[in-house]
C-alpha positions in Angstrom: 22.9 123.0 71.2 22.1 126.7 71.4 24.0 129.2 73.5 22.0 130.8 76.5 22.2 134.9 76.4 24.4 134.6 79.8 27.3 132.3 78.1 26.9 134.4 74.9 27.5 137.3 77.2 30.4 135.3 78.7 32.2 134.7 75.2 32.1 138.8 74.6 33.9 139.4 77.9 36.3 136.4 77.2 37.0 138.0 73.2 37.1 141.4 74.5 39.2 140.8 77.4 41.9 139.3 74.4 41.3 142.6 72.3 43.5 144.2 75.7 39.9 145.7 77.2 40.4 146.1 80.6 38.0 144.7 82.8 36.6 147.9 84.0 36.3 149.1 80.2 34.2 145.4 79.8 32.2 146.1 82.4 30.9 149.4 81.5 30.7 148.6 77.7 28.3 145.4 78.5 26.4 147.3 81.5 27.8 144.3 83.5 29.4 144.7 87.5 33.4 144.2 87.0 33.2 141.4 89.2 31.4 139.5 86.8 33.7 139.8 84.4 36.8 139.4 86.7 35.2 135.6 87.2 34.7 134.7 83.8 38.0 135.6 83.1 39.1 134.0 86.3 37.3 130.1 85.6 38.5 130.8 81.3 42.6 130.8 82.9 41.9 128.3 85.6 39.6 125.8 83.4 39.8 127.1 79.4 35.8 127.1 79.1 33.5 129.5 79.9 31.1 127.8 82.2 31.8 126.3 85.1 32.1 122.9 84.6 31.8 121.4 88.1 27.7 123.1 88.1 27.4 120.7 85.1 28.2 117.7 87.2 24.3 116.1 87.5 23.2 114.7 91.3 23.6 110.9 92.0 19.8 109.4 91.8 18.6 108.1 95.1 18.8 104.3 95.8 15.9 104.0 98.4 12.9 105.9 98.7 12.0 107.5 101.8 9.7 104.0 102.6 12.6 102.0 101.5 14.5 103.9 104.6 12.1 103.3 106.7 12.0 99.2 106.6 15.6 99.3 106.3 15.6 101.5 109.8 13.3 99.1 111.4 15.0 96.2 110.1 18.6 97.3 111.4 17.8 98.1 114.8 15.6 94.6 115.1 18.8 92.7 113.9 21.7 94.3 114.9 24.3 91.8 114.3 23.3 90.7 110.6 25.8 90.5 108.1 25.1 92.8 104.6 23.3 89.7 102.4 21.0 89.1 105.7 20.1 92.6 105.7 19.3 92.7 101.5 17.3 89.5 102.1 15.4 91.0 104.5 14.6 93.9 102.4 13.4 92.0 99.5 10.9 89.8 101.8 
């Protein structure tokens, strides 16, 4: 898997930042704003990678459609007192 440019970018503030650059220096040798590089530095102590992991995490994929919401809506407030398997039955009908 390739690098993008902004996590090569990342990896020079990380190996300059251990060549005892300061942050400011960093900043103004990579045209970057120092709070840029004060968060890189931040999530490479906190986590030990350079990208945030946690923006990696993909979504949960939807169960029920927006239709499928719908019947099961209708279905709920018709039968209020159905137990869980009623309700599933109900669905599939």
């Amino acid at each position: 898997m390739t690098k993008t440019l902004a996590e090569d970018l990342k990896w020079h503030i990380r190996l300059l930042y251990n060549d005892e650059y300061t942050k400011k220096q960093i900043a103004n040798l990579l045209y970057i704003r120092e709070t840029l590089v004060k968060e890189v530095i931040y999530i490479y102590a906190k986590w030990g990678c350079i990208i945030n992991s946690r923006k990696l995490i993909p979504e949960r994929k939807k169960v029920f459609s927006k239709n499928d919401m719908n019947i099961l809506y209708e279905i709920i407030n018709k039968h209020v007192n159905y137990y869980l398997d009623e309700y599933i039955e109900k669905m599939h009908a």
